[in-house]
Backbone bond lengths (Angstrom), bond angles and torsions (degrees), N, CA, C in turn:
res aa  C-N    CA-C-N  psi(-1)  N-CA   C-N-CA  omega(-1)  CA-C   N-CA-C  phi
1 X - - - 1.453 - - 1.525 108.87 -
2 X 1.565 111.55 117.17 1.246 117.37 179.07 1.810 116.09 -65.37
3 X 1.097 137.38 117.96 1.801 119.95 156.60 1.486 113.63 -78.83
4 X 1.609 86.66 147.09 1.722 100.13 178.66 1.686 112.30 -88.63
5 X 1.136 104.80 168.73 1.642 91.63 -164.22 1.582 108.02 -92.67
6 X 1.405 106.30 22.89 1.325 128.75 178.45 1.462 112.64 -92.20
7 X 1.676 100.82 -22.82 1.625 98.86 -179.92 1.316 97.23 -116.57
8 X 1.550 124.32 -4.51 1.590 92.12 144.57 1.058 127.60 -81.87
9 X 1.374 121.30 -28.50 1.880 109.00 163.26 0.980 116.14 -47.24
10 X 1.505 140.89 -33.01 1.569 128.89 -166.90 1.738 88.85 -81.80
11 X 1.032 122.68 -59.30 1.586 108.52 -163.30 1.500 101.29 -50.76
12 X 1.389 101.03 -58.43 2.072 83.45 -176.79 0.875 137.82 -45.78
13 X 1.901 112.31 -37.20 1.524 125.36 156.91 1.904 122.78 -28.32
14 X 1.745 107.60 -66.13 1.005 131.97 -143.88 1.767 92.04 -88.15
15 X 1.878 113.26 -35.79 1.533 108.88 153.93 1.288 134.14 -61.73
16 X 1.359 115.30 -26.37 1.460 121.83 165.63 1.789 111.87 -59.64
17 X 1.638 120.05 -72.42 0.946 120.47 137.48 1.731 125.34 20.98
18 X 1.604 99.80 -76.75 1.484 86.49 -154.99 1.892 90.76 -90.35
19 X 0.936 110.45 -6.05 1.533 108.79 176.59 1.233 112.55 -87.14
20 X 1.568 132.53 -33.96 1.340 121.27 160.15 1.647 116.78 -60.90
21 X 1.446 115.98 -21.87 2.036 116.10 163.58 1.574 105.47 -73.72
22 X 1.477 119.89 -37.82 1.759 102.67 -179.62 1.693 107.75 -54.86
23 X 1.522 89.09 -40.74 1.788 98.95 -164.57 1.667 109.15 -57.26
24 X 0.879 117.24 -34.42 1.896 126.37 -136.60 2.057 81.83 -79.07
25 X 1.265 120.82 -55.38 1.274 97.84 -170.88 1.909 122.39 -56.93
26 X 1.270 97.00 -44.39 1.302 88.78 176.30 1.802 123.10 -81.20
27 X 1.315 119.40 10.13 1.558 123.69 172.52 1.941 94.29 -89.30
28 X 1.187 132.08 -32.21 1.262 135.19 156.29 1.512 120.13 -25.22
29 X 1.226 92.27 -57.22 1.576 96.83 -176.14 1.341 100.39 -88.60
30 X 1.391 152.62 5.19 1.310 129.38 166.72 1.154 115.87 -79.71
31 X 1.540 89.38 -141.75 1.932 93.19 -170.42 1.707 100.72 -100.07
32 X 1.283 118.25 134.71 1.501 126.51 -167.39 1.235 93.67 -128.27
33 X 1.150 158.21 -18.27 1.291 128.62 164.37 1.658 111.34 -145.70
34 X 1.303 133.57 169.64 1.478 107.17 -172.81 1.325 91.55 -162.43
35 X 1.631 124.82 161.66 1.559 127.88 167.13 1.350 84.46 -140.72
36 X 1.910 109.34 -178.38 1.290 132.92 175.87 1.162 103.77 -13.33
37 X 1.347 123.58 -86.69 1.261 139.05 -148.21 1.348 125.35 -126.53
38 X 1.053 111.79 18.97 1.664 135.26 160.85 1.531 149.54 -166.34
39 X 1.046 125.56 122.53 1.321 119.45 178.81 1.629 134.37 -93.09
40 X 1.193 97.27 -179.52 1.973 89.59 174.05 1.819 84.15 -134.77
41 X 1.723 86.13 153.52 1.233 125.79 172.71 1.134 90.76 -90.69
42 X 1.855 130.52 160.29 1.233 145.00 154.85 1.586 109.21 -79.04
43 X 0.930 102.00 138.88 1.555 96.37 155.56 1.697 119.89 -95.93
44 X 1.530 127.18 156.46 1.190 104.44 170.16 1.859 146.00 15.32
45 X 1.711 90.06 -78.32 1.487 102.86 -176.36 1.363 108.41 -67.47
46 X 1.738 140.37 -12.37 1.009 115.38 151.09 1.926 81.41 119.92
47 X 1.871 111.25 -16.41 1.203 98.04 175.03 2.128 130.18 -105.53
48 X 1.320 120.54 146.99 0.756 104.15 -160.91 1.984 109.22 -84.03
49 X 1.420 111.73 162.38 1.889 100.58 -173.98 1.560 85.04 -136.59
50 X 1.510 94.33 158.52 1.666 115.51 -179.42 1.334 104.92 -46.18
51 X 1.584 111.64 -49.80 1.709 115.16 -160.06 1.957 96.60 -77.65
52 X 1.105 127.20 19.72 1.571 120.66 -169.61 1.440 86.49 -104.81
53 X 1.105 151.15 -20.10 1.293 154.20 -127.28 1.498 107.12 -101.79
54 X 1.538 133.80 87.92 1.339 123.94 158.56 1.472 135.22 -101.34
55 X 1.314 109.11 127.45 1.315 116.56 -178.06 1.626 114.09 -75.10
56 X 1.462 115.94 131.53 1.426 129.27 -162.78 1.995 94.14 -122.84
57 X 1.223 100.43 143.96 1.152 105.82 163.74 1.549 121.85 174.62
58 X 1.475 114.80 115.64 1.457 129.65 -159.31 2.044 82.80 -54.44
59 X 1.711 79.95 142.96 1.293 95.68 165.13 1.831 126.54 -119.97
60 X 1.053 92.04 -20.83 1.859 97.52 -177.57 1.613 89.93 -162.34
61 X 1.449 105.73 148.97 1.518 114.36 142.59 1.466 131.20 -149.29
62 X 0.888 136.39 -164.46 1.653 130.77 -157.89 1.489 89.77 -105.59
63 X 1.137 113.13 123.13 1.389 109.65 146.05 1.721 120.95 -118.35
64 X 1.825 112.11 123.44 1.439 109.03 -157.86 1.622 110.44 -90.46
65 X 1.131 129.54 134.51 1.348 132.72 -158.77 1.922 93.35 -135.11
66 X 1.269 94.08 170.75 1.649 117.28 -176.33 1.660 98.42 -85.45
67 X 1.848 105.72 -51.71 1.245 104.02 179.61 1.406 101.87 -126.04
68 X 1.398 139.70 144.34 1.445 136.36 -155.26 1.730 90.94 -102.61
69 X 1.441 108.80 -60.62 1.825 103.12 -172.71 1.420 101.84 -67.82
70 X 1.443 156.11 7.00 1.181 143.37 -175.23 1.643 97.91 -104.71
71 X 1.989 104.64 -46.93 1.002 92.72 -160.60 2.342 118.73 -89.66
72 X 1.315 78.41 13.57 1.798 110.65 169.72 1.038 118.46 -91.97
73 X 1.444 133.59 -21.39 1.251 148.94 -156.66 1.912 91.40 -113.77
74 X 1.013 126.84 -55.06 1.650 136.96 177.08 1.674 86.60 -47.54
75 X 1.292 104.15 -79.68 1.924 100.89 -163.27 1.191 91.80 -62.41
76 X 1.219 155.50 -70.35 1.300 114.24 -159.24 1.427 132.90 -76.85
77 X 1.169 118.55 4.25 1.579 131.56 154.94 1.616 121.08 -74.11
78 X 1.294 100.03 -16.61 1.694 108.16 178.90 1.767 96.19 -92.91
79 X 1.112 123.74 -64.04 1.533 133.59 -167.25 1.576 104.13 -75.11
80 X 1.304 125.39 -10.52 1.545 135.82 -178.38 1.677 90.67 40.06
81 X 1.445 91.48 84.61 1.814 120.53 167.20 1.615 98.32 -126.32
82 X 1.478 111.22 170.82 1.582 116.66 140.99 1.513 122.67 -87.81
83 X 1.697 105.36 -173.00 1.388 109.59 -166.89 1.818 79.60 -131.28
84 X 1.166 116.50 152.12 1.395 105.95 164.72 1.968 93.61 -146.25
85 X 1.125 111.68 149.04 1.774 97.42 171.12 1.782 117.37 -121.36
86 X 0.779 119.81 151.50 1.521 128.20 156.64 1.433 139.85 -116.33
87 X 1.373 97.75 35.90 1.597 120.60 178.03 1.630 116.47 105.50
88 X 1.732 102.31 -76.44 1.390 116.73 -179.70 1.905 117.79 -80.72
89 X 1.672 99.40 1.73 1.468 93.49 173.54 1.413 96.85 -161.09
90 X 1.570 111.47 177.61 1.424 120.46 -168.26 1.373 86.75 -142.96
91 X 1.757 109.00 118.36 1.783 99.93 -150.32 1.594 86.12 -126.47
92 X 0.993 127.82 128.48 1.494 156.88 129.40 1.652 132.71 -30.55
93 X 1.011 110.08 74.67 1.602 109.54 -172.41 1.746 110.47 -78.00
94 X 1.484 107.02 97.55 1.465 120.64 -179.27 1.469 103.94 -55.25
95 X 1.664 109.44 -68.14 1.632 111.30 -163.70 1.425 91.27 -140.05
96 X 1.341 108.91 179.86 1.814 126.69 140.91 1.768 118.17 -5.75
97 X 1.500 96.06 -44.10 1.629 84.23 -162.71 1.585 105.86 -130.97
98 X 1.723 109.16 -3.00 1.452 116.16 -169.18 1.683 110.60 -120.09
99 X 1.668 95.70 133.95 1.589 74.66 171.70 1.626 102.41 -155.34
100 X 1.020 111.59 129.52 1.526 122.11 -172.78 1.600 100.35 -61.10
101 X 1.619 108.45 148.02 1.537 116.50 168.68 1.109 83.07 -121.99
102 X 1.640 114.71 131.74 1.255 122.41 156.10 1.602 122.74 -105.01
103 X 1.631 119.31 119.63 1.898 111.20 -147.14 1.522 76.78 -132.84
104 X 1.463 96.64 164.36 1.964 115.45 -174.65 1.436 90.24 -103.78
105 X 1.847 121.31 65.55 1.214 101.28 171.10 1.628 109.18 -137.30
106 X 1.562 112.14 141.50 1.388 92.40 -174.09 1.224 139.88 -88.34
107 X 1.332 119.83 168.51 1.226 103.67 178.68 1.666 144.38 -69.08
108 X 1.449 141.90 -168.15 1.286 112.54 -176.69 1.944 119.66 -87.67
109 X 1.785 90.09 8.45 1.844 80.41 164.13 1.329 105.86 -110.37
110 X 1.399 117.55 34.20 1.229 120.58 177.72 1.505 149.10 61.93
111 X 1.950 97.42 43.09 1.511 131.59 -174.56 1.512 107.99 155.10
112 X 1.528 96.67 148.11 1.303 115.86 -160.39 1.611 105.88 -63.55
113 X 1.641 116.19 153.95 1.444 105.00 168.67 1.482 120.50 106.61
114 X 1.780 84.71 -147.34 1.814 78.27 174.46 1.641 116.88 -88.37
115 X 1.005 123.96 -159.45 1.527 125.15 -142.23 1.521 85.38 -153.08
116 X 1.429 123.65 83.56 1.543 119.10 152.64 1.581 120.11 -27.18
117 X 1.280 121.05 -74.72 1.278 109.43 173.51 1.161 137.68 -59.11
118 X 1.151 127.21 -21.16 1.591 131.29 164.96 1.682 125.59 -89.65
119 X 1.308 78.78 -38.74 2.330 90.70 174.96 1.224 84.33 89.37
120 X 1.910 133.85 14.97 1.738 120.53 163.61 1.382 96.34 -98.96
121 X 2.139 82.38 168.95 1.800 97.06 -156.42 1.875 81.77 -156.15
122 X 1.091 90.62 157.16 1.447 108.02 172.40 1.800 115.42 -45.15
123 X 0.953 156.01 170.93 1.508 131.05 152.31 1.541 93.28 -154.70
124 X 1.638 97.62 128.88 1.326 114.94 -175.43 1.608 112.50 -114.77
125 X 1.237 136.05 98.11 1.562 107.21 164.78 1.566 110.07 -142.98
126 X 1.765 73.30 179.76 1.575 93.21 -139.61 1.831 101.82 -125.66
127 X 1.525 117.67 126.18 0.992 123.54 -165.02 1.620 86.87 -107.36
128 X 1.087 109.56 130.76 1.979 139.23 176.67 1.367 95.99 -135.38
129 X 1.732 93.01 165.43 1.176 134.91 -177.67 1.472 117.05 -68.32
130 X 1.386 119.17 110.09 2.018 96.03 168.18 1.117 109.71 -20.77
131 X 1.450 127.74 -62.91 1.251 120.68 -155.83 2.099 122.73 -52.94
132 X 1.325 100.59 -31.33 1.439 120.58 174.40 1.374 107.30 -80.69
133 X 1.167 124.01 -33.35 1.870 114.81 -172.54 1.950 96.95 -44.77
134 X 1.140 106.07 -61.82 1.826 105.07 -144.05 2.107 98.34 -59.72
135 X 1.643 101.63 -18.36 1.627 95.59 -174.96 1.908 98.59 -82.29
136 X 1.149 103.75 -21.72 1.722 98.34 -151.37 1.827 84.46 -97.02
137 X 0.970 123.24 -28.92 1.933 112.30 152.67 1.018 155.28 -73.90
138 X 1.714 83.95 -10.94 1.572 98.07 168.83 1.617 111.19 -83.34
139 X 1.568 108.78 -40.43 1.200 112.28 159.46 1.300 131.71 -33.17
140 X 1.218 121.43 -59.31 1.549 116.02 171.44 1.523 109.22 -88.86
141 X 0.997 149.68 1.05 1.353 133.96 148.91 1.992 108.96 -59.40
142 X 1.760 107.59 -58.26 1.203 96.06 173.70 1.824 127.43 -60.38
143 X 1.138 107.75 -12.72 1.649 110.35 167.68 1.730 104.83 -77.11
144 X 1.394 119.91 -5.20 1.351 95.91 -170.70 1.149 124.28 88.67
145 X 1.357 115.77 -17.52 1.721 120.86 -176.93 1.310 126.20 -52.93
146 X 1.365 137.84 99.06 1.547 125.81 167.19 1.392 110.64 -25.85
147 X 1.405 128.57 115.89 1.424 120.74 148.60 1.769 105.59 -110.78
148 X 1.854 104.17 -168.51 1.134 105.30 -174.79 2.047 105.43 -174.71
149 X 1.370 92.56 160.83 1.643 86.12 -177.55 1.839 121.08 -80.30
150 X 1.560 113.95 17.07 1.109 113.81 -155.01 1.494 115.00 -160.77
151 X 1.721 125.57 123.52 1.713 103.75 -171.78 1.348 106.81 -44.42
152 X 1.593 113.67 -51.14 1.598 116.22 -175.98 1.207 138.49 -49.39
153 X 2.217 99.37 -30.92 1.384 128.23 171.77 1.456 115.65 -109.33
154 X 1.704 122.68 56.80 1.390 105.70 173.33 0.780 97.36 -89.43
155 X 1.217 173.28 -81.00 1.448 142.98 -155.82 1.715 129.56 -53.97
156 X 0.632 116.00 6.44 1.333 124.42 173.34 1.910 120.01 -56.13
157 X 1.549 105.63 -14.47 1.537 98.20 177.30 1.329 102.68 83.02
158 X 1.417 145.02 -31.93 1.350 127.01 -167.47 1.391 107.06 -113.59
159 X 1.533 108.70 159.56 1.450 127.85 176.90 1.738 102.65 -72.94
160 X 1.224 138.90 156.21 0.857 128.83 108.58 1.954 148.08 -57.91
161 X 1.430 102.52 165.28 1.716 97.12 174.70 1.275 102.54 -141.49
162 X 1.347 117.25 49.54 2.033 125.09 172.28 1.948 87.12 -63.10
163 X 1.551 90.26 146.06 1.531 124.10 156.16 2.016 98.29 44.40
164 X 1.495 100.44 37.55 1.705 106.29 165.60 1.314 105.25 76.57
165 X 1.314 124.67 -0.16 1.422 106.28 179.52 1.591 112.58 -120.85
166 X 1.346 127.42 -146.11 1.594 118.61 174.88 1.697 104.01 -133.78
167 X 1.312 121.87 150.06 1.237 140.63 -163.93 1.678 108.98 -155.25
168 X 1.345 132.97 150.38 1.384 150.63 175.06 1.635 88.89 -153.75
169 X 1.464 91.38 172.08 1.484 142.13 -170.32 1.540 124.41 -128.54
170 X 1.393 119.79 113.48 1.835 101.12 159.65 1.101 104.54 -162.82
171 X 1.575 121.98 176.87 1.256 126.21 171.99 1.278 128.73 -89.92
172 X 1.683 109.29 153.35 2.223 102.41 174.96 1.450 87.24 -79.58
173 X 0.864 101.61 -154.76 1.697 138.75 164.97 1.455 129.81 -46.49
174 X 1.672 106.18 -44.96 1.366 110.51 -155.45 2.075 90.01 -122.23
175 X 1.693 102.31 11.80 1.746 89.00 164.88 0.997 110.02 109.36
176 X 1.900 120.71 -15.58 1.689 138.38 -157.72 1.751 82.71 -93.16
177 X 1.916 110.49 130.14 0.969 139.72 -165.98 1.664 99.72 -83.06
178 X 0.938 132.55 110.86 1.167 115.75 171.30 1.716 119.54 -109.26
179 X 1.781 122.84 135.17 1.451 112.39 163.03 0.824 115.85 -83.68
180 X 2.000 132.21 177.45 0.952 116.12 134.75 1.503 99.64 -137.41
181 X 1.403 138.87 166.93 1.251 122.50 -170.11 1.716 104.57 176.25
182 X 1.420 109.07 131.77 1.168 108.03 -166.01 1.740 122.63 -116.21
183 X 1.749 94.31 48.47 1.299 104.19 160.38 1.452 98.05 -146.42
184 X 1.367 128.76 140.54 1.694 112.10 -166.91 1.402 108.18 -97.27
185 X 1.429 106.30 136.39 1.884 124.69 168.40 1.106 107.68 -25.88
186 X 1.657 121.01 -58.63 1.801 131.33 -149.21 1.487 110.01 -91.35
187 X 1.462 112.98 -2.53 1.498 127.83 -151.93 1.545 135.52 41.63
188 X 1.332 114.43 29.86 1.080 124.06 178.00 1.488 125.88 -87.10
């Protein structure tokens, strides 16, 4: 008995179907609606309530370097931050709520940076103010730093102008890609 390709559309239909009903209870409980800096969980009924509402927001992370006070001392001479230490790190206060640890530890291909075998690298960026782009480029032009309009093209010498605003590319010390760009990717 031949099938028409009419009754394989209905079965695929009617399999799609029953897999969008396995799915539907557990998409309930995810995340259903979200802003900047917080989301809501569903409850059950699928609706979201004021008290469901948690605010998330990275507070520190490791960044692994060859040398931690050299390579703490570079970013914050580029971003005109301080360096302050507490033994096991040389920590970087980005903003209000962020603050780089900089630790002498390596990474998991075993050294800080970029990644010979892959051509991956740490990637850091950083959304500023127009008003800060022209000090924090002049900065690394006067260090000499290769930048560029592109992860692929940091060296390239040019700025970018994605989404109306201006952005470059370059490296610290230890290979970690850094942006900076003063209209943000995530739109926040």
């Amino acid at each position: 008995m031949t099938r028409s390709p009419v009754h394989f559309s209905l079965r695929a239909r009617l399999r799609q179907k029953r897999e969008r009903e396995s799915i539907r209870p557990w998409y309930r409980s995810q995340l259903l609606s979200r802003d900047q800096s917080s989301f809501c969980v569903a409850m059950s009924s699928g609706d979201c309530y004021a008290g469901s509402v948690m605010t998330i927001r990275l507070d520190h992370t490791i960044v692994p370097t060859k040398d931690k006070e050299a390579s703490a001392k570079f970013f914050a001479e580029i971003f005109a931050l301080a360096v302050t230490t507490d033994g096991h790190f040389a920590q970087v206060q980005i903003n209000e709520s962020l603050t780089f640890l900089f630790a002498d530890e390596p990474e998991a291909w075993g050294g800080p940076g970029f990644d010979p075998k892959t051509g991956r690298s740490q990637h850091y960026a950083f959304h500023i103010a127009e008003t800060d782009f022209d000090a924090i480029f002049s900065r690394v032009k006067a260090k000499g730093i290769p930048y560029g309009s592109g992860p692929f093209s940091h060296t390239d010498r040019q700025i970018n102008r994605r989404r109306s605003g201006r952005g470059f590319y370059f490296e610290d010390p230890n290979g970690h890609l850094l942006e900076v760009m003063t209209v943000p990717e995530t739109g926040s």
